[in-house]
PyMOL Python script that loads the backbone (N, CA, C, O; Angstrom):
from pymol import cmd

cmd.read_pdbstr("""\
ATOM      1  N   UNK A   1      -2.335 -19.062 -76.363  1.00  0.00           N
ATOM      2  CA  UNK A   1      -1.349 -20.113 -76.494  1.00  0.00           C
ATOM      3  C   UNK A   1      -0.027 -19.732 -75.836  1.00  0.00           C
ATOM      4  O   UNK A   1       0.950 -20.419 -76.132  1.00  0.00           O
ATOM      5  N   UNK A   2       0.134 -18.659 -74.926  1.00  0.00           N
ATOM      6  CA  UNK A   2       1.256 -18.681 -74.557  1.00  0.00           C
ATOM      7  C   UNK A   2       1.611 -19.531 -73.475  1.00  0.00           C
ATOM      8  O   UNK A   2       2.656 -19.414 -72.835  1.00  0.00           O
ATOM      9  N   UNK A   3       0.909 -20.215 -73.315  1.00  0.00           N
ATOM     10  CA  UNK A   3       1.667 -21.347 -71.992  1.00  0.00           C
ATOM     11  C   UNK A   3       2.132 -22.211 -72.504  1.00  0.00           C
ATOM     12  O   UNK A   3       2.367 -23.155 -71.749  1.00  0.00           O
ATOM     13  N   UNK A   4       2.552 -22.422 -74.106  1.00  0.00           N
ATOM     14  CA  UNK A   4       3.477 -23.487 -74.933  1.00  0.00           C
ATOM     15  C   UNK A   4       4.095 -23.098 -74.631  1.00  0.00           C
ATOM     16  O   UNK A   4       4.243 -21.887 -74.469  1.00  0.00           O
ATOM     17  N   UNK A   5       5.208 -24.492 -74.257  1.00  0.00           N
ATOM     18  CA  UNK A   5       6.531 -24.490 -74.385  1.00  0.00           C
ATOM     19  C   UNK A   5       6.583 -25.466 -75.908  1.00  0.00           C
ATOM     20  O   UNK A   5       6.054 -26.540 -76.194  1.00  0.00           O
ATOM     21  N   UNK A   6       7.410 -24.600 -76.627  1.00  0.00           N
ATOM     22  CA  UNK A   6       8.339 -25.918 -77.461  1.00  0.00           C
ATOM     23  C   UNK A   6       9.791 -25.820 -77.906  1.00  0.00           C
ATOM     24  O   UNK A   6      10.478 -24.807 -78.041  1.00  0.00           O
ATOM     25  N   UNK A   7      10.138 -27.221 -78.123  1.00  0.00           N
ATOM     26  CA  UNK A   7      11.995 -27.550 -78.317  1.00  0.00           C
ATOM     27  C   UNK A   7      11.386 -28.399 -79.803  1.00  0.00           C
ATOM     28  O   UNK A   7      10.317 -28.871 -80.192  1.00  0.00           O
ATOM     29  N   UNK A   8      13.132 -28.210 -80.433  1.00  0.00           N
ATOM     30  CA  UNK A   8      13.327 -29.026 -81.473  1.00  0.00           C
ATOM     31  C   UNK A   8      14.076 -29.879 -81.152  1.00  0.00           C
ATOM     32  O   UNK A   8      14.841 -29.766 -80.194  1.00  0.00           O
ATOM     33  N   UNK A   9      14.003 -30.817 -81.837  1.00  0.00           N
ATOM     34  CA  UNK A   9      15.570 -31.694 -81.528  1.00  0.00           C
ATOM     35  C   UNK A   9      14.595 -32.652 -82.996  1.00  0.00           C
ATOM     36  O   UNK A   9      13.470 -32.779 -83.478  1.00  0.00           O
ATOM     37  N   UNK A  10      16.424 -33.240 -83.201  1.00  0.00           N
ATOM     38  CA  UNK A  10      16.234 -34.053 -84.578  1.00  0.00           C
ATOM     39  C   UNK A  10      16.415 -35.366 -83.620  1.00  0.00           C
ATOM     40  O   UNK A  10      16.416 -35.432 -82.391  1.00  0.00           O
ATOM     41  N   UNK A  11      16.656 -36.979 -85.176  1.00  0.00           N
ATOM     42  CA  UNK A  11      16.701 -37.617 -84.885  1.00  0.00           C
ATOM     43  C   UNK A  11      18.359 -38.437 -85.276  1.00  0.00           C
ATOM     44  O   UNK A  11      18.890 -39.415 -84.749  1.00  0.00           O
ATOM     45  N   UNK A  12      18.814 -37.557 -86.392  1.00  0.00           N
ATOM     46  CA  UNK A  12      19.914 -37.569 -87.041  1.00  0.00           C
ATOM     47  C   UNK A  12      21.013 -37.454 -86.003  1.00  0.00           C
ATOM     48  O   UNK A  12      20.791 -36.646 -85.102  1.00  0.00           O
ATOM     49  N   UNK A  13      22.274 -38.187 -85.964  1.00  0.00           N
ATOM     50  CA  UNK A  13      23.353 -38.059 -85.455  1.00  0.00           C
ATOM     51  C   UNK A  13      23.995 -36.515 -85.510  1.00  0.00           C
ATOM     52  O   UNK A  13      24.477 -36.031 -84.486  1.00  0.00           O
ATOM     53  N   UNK A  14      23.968 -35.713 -86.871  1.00  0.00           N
ATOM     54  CA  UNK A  14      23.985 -35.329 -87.253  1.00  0.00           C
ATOM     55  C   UNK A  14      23.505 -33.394 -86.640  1.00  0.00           C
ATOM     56  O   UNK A  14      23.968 -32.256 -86.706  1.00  0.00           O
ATOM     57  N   UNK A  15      22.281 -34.153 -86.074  1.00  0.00           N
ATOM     58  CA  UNK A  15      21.091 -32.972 -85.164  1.00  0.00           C
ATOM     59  C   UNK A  15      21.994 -32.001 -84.696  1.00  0.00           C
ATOM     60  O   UNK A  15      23.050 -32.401 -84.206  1.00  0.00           O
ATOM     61  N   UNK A  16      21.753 -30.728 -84.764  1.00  0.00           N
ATOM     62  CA  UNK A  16      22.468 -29.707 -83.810  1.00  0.00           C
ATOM     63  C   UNK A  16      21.878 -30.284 -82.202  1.00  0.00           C
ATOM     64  O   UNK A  16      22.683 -30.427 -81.281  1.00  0.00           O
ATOM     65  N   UNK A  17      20.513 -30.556 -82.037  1.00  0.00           N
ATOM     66  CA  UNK A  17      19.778 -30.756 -80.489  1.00  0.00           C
ATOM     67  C   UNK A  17      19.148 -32.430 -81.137  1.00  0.00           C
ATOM     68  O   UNK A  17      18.365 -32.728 -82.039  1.00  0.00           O
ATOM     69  N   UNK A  18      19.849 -33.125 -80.277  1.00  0.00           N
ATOM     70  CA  UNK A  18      19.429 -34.447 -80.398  1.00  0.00           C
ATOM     71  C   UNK A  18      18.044 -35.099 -79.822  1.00  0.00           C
ATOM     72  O   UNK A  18      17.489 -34.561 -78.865  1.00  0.00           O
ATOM     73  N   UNK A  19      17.639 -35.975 -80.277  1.00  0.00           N
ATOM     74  CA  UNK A  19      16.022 -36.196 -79.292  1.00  0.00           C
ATOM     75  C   UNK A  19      16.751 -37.147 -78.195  1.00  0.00           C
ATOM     76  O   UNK A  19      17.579 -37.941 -78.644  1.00  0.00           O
ATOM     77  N   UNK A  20      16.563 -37.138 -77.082  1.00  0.00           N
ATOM     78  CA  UNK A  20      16.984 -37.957 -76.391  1.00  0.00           C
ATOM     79  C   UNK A  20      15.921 -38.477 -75.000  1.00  0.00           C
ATOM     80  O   UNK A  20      14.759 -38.083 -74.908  1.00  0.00           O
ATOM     81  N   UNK A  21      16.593 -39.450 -73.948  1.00  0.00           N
ATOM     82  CA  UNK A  21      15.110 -39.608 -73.278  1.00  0.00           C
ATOM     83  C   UNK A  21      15.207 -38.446 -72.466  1.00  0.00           C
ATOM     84  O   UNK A  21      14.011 -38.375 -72.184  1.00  0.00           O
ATOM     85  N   UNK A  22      15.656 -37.603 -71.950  1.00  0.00           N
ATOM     86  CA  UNK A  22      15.375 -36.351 -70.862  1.00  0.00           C
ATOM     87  C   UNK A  22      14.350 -35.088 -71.794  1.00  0.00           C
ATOM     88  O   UNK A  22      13.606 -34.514 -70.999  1.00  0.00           O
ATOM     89  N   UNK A  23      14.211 -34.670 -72.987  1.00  0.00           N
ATOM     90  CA  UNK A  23      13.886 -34.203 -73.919  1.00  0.00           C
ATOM     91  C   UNK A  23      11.920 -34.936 -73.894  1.00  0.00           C
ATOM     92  O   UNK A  23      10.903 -34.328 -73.558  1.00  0.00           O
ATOM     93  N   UNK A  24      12.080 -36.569 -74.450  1.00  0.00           N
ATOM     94  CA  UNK A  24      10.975 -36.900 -74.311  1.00  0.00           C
ATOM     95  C   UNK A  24       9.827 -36.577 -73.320  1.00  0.00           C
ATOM     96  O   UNK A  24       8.756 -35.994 -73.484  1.00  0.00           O
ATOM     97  N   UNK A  25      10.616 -37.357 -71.845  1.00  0.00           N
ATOM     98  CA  UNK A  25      10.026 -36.921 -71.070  1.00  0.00           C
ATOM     99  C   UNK A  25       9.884 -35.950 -70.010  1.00  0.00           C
ATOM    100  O   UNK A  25       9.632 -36.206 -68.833  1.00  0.00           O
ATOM    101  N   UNK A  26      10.116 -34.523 -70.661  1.00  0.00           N
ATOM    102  CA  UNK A  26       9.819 -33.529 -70.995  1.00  0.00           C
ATOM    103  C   UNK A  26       8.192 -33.530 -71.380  1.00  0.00           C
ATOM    104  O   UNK A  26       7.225 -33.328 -70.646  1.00  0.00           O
ATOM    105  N   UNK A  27       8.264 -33.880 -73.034  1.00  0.00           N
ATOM    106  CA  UNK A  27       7.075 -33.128 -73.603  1.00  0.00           C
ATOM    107  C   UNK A  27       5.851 -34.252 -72.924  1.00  0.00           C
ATOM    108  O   UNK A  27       5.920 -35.319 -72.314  1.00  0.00           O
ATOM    109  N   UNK A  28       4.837 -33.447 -73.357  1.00  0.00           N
ATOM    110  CA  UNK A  28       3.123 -33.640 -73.344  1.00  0.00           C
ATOM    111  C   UNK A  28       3.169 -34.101 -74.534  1.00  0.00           C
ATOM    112  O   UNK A  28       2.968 -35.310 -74.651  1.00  0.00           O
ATOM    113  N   UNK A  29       3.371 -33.503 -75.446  1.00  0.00           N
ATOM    114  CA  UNK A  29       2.813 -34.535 -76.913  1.00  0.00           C
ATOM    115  C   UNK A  29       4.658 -34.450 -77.794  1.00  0.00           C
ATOM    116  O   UNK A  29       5.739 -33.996 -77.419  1.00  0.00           O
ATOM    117  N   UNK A  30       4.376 -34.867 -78.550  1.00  0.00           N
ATOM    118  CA  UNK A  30       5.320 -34.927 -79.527  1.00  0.00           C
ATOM    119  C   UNK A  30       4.828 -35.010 -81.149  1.00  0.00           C
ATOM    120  O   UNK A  30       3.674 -35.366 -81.384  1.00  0.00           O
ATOM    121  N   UNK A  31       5.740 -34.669 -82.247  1.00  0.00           N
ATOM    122  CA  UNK A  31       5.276 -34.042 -83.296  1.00  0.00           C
ATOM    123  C   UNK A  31       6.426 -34.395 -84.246  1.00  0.00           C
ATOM    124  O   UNK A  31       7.580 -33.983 -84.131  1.00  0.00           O
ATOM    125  N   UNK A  32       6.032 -35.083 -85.048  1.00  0.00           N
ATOM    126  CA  UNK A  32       7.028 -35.750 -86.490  1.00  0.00           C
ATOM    127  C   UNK A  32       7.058 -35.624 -87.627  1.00  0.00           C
ATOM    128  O   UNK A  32       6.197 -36.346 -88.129  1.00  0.00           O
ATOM    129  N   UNK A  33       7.570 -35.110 -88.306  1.00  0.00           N
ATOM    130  CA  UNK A  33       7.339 -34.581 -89.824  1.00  0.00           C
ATOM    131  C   UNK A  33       6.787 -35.920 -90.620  1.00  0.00           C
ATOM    132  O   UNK A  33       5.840 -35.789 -91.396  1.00  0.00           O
ATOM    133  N   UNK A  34       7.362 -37.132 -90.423  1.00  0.00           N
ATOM    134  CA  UNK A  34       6.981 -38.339 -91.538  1.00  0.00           C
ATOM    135  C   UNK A  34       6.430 -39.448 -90.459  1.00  0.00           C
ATOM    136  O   UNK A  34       6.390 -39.165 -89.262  1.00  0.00           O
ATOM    137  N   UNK A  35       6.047 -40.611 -90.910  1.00  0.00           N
ATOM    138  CA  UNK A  35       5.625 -41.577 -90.539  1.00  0.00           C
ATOM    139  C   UNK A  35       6.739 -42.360 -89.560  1.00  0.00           C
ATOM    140  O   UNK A  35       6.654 -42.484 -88.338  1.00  0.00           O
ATOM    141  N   UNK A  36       7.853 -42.874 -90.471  1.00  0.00           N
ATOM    142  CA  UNK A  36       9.017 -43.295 -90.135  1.00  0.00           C
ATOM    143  C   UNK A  36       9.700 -43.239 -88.792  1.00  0.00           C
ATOM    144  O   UNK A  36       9.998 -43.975 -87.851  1.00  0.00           O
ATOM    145  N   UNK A  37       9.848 -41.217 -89.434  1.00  0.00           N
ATOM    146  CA  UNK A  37      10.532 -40.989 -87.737  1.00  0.00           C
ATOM    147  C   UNK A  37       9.309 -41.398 -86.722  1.00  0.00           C
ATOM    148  O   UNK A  37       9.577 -42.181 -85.810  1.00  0.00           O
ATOM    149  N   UNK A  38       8.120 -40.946 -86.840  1.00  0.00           N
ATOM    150  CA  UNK A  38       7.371 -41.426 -85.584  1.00  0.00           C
ATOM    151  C   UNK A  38       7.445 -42.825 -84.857  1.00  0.00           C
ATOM    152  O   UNK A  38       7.421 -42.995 -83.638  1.00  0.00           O
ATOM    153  N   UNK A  39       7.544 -43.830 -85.868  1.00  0.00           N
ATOM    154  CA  UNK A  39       7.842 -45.372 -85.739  1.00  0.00           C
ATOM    155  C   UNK A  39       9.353 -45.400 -85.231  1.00  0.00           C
ATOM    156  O   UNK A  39       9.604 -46.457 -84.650  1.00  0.00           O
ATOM    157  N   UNK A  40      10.281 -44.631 -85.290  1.00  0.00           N
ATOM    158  CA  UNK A  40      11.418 -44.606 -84.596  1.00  0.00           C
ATOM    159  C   UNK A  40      11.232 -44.058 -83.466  1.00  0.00           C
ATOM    160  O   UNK A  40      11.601 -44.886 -82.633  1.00  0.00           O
ATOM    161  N   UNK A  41      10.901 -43.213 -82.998  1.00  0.00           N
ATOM    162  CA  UNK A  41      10.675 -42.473 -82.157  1.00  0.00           C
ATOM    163  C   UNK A  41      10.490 -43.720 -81.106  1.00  0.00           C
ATOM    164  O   UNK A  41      11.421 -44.134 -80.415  1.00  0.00           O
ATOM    165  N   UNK A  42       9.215 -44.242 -81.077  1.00  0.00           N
ATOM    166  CA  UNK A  42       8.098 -45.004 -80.831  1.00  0.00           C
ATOM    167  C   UNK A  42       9.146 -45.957 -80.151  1.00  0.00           C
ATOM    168  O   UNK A  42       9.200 -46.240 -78.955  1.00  0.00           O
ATOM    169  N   UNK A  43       9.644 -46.220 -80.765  1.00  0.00           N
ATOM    170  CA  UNK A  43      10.804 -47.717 -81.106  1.00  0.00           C
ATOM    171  C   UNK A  43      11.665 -47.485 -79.918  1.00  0.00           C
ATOM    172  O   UNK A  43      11.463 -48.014 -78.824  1.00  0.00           O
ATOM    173  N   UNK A  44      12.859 -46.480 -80.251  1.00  0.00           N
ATOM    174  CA  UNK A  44      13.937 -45.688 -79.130  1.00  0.00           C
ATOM    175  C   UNK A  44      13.365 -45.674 -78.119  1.00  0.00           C
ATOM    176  O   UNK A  44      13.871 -46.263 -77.165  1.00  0.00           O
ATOM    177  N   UNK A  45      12.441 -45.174 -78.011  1.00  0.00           N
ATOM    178  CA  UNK A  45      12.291 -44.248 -76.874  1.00  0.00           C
ATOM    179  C   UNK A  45      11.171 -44.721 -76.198  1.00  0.00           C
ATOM    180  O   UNK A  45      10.692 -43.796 -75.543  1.00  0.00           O
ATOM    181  N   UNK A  46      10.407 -45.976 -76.041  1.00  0.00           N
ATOM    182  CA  UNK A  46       9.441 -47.058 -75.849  1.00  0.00           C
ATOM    183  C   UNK A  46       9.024 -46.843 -74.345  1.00  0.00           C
ATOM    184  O   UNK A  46       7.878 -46.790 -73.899  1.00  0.00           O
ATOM    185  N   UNK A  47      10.068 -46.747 -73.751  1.00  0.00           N
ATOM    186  CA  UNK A  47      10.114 -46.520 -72.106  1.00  0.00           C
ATOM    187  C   UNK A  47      10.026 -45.812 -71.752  1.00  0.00           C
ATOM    188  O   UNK A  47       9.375 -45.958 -70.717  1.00  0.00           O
ATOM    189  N   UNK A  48      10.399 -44.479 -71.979  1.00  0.00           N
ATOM    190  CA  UNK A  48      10.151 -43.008 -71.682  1.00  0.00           C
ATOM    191  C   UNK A  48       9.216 -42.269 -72.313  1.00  0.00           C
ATOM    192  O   UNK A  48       8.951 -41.163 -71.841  1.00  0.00           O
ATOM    193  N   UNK A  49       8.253 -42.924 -73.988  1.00  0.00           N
ATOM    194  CA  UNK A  49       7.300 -42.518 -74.079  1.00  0.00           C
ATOM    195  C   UNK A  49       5.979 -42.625 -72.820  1.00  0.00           C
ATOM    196  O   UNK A  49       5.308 -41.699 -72.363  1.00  0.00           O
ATOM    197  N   UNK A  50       5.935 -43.680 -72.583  1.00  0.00           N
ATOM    198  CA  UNK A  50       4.368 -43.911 -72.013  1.00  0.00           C
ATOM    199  C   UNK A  50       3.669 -43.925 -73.060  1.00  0.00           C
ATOM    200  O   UNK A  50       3.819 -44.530 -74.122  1.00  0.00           O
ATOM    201  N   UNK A  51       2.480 -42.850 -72.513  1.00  0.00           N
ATOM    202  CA  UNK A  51       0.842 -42.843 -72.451  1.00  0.00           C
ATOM    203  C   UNK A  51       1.662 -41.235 -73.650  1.00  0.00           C
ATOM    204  O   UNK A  51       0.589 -40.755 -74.017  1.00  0.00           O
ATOM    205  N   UNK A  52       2.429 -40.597 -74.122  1.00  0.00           N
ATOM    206  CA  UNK A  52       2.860 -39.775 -74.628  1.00  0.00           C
ATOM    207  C   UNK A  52       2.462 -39.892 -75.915  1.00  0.00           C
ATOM    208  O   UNK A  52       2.758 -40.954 -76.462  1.00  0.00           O
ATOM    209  N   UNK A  53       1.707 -38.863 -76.720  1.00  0.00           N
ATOM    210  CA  UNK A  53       1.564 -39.025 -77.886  1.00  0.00           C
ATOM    211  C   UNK A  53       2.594 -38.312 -79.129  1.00  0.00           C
ATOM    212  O   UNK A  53       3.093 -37.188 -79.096  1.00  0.00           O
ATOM    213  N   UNK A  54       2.729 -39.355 -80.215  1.00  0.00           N
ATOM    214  CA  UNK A  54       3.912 -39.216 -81.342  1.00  0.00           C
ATOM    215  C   UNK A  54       2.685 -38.723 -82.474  1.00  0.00           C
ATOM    216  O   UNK A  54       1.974 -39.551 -83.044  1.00  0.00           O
ATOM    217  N   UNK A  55       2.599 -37.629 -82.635  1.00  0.00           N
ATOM    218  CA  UNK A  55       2.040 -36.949 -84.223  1.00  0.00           C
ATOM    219  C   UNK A  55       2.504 -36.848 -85.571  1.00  0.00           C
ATOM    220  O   UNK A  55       3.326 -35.999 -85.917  1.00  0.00           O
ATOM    221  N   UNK A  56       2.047 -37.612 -86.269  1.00  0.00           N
ATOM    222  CA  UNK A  56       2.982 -37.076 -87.719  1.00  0.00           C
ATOM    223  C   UNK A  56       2.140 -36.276 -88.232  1.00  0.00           C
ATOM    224  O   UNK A  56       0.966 -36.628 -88.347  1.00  0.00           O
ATOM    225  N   UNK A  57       2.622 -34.884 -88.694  1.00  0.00           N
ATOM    226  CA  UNK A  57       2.693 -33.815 -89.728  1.00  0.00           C
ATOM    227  C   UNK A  57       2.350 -34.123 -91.224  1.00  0.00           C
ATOM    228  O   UNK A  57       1.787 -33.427 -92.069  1.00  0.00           O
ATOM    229  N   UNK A  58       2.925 -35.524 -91.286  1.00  0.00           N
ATOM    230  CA  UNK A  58       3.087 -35.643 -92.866  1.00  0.00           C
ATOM    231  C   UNK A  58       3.439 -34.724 -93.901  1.00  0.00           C
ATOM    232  O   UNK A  58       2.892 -34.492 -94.979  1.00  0.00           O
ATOM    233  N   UNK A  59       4.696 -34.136 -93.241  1.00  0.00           N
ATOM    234  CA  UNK A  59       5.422 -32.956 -94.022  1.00  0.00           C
ATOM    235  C   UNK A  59       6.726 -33.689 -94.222  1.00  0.00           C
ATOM    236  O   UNK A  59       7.215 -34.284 -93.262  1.00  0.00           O
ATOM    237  N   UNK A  60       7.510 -33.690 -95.762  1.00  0.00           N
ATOM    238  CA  UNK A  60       8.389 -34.223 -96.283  1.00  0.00           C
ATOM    239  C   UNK A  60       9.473 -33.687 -95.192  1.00  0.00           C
ATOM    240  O   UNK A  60       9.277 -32.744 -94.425  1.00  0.00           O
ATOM    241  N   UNK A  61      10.654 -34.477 -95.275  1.00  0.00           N
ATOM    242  CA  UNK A  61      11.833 -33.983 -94.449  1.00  0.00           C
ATOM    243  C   UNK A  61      12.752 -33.589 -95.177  1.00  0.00           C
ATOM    244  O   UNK A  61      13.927 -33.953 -95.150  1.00  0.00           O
ATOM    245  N   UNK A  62      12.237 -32.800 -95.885  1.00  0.00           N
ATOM    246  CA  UNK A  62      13.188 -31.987 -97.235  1.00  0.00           C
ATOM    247  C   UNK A  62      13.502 -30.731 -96.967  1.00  0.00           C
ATOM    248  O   UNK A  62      14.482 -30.286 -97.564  1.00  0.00           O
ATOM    249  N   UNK A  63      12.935 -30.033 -96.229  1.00  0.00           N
ATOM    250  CA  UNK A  63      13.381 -28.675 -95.770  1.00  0.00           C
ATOM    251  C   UNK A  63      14.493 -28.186 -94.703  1.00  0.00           C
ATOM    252  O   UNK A  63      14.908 -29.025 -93.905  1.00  0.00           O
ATOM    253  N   UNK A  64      14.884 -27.150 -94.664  1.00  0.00           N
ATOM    254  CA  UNK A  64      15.971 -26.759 -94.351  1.00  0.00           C
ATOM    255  C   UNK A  64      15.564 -26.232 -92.678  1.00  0.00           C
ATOM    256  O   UNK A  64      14.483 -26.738 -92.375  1.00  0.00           O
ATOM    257  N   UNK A  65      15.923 -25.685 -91.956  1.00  0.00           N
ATOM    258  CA  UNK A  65      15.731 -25.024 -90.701  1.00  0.00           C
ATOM    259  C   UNK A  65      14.427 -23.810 -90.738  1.00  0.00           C
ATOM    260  O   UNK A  65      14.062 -23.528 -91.880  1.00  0.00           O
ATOM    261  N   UNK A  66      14.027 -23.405 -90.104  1.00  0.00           N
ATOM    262  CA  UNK A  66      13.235 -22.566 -90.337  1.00  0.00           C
ATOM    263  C   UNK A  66      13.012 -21.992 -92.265  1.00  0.00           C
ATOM    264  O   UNK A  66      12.782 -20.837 -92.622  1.00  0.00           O
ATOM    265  N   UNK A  67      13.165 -23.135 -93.123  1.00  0.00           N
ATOM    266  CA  UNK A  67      13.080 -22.538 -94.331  1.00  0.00           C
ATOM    267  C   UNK A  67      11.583 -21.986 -94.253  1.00  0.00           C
ATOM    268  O   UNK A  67      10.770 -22.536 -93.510  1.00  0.00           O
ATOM    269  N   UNK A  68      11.128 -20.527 -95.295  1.00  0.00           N
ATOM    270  CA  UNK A  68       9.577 -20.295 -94.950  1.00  0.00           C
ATOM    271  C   UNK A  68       8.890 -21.254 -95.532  1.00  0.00           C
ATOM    272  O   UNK A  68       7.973 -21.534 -94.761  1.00  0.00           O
ATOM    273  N   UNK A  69       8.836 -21.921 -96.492  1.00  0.00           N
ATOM    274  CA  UNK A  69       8.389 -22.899 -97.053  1.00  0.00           C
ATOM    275  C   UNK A  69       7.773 -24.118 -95.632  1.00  0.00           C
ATOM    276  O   UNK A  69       6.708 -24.702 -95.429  1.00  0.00           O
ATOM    277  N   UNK A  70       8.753 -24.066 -95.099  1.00  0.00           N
ATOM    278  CA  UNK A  70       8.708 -25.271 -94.185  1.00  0.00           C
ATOM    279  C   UNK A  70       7.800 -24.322 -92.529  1.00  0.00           C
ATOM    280  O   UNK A  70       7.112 -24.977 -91.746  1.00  0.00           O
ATOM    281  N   UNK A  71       7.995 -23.077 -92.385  1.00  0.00           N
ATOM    282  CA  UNK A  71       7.164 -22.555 -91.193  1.00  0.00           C
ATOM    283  C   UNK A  71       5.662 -22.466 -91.847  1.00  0.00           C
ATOM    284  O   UNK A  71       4.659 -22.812 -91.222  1.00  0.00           O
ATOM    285  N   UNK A  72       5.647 -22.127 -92.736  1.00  0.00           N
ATOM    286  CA  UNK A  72       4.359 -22.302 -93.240  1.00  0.00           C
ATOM    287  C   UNK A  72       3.348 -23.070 -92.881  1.00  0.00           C
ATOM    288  O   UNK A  72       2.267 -22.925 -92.310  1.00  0.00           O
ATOM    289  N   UNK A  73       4.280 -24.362 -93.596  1.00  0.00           N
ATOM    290  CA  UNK A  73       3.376 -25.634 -93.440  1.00  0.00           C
ATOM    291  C   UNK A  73       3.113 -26.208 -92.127  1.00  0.00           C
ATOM    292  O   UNK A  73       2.105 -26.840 -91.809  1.00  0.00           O
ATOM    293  N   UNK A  74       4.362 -25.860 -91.216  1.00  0.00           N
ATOM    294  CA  UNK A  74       3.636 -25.905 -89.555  1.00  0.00           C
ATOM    295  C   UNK A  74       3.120 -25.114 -89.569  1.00  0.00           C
ATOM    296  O   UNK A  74       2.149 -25.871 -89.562  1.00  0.00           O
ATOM    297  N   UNK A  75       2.628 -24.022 -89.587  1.00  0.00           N
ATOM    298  CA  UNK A  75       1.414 -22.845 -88.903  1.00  0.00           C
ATOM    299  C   UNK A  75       0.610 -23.340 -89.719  1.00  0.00           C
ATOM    300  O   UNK A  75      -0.478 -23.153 -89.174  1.00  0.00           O
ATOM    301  N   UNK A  76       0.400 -23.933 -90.823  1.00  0.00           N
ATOM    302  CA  UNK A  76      -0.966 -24.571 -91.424  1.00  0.00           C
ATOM    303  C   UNK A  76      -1.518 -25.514 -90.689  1.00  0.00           C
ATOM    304  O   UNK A  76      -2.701 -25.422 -90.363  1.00  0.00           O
ATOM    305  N   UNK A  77      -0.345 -27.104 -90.125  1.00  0.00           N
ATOM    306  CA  UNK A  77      -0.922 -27.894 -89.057  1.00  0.00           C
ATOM    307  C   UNK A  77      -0.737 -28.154 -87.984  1.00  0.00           C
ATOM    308  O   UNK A  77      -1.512 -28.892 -87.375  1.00  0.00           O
ATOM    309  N   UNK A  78       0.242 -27.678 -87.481  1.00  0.00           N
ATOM    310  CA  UNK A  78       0.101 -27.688 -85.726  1.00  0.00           C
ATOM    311  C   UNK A  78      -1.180 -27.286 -84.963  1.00  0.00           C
ATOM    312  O   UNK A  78      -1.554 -27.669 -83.855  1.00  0.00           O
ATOM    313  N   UNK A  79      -2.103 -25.916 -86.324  1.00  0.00           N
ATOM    314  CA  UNK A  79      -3.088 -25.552 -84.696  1.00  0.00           C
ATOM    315  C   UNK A  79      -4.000 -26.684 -84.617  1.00  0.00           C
ATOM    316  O   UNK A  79      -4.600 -26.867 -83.558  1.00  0.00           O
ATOM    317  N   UNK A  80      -4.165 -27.398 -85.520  1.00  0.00           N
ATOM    318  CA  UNK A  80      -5.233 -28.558 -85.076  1.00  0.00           C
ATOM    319  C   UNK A  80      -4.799 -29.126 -84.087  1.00  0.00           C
ATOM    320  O   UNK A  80      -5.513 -29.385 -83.118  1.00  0.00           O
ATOM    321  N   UNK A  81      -3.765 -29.368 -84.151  1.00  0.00           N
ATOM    322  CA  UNK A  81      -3.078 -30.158 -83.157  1.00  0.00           C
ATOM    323  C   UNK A  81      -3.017 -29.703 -81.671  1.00  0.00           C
ATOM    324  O   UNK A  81      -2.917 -30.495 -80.735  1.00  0.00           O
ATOM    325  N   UNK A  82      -3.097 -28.182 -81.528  1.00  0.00           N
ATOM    326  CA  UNK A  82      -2.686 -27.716 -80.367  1.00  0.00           C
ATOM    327  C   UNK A  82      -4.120 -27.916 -79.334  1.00  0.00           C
ATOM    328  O   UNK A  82      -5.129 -28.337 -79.901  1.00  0.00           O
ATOM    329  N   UNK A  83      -4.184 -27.675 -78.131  1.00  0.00           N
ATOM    330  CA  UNK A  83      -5.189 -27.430 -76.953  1.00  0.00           C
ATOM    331  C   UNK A  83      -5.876 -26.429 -76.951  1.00  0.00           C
ATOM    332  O   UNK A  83      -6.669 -26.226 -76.031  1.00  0.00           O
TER     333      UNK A  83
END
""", "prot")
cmd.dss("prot")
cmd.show_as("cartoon", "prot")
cmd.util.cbc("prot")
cmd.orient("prot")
């Protein structure tokens, strides 16, 4: 797996790294903790998604930055997800 690249960026004003369209189309897939944001995502960013796929995690957006609680639960489901 080392030929991943990955970035964070939120969706919050708020975000230290914002999602924006240069960011989108960027990625190969994309990856959402809740339903919601994916449907936002989807929404914003309509034109610069494409053929780009939006994943939800279905991991609460209750956690903090790298809290371990919260790396966990990605290394539990991202590898399905990965190539």
């Amino acid at each position: 797996m080392s030929n991943i690249a990955v970035r964070s960026a939120g969706l919050d004003p708020e975000a230290p790294c914002r999602l924006d369209d240069e960011l989108v189309a960027w990625a190969d897939r994309i990856y959402a903790m809740e339903n919601h944001h994916r449907n936002k995502i989807r929404k914003k960013f309509r034109k610069t998604l494409g053929d780009t796929p939006v994943v939800t995690l279905g991991i609460p957006d209750e956690y903090e930055f790298m809290q371990p609680e919260l790396v966990a639960l990605l290394k539990e489901r991202l590898p399905r997800y990965a190539d």
